[in-house]
C-alpha positions as CSV (number, residue, x, y, z in Angstrom):
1,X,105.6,87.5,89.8
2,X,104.5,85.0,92.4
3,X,101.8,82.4,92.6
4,X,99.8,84.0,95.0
5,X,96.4,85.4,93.7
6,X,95.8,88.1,96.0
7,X,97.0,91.7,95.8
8,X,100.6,92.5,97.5
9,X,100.5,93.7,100.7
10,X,100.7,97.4,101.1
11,X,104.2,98.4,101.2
12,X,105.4,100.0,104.8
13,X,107.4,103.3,104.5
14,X,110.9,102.8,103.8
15,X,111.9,104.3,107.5
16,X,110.0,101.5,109.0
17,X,112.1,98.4,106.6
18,X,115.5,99.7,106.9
19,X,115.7,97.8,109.7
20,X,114.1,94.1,109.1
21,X,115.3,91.7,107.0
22,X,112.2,90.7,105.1
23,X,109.5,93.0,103.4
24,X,111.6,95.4,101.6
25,X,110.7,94.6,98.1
26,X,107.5,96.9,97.6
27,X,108.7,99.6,100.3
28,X,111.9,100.3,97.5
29,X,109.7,100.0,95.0
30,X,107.2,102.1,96.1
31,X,110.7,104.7,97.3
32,X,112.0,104.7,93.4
33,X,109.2,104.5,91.4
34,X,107.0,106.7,89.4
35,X,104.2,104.4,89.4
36,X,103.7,100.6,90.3
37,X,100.8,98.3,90.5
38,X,100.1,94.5,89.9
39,X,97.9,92.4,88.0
40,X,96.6,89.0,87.8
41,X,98.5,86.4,85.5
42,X,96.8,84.6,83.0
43,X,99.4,82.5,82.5
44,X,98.7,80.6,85.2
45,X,94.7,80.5,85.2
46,X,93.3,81.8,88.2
47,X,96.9,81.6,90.5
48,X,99.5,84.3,90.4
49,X,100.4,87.8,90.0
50,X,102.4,90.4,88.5
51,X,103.9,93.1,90.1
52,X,105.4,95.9,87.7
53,X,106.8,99.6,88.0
54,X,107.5,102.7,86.0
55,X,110.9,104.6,86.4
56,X,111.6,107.4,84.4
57,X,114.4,107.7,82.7
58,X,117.1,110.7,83.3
């Protein structure tokens, strides 16, 4: 979760991260996961967000 209201940025292929330092969070997720997606938090009124993902289990 952050405090930022707005959607995530759209996560850049995982060939494109590999070689920054920064940004890799949602390119990984969006590499291992079944499904992701955010939502806004009510727990902080009209401020933050919460990113989530599915893996499945093997």
């Amino acid at each position: 979760w952050d405090t930022d209201p707005g959607p995530p940025p759209a996560p850049r292929p995982l060939g494109q991260i590999v070689e920054r330092e920064d940004g890799r969070g949602l390119g990984l997720v969006r590499a291992l996961a079944d499904h992701w997606g955010w939502q806004p938090s009510a727990r902080f009124g009209d401020r933050g967000k919460y990113v989530w993902c599915e893996l499945e289990a093997v």
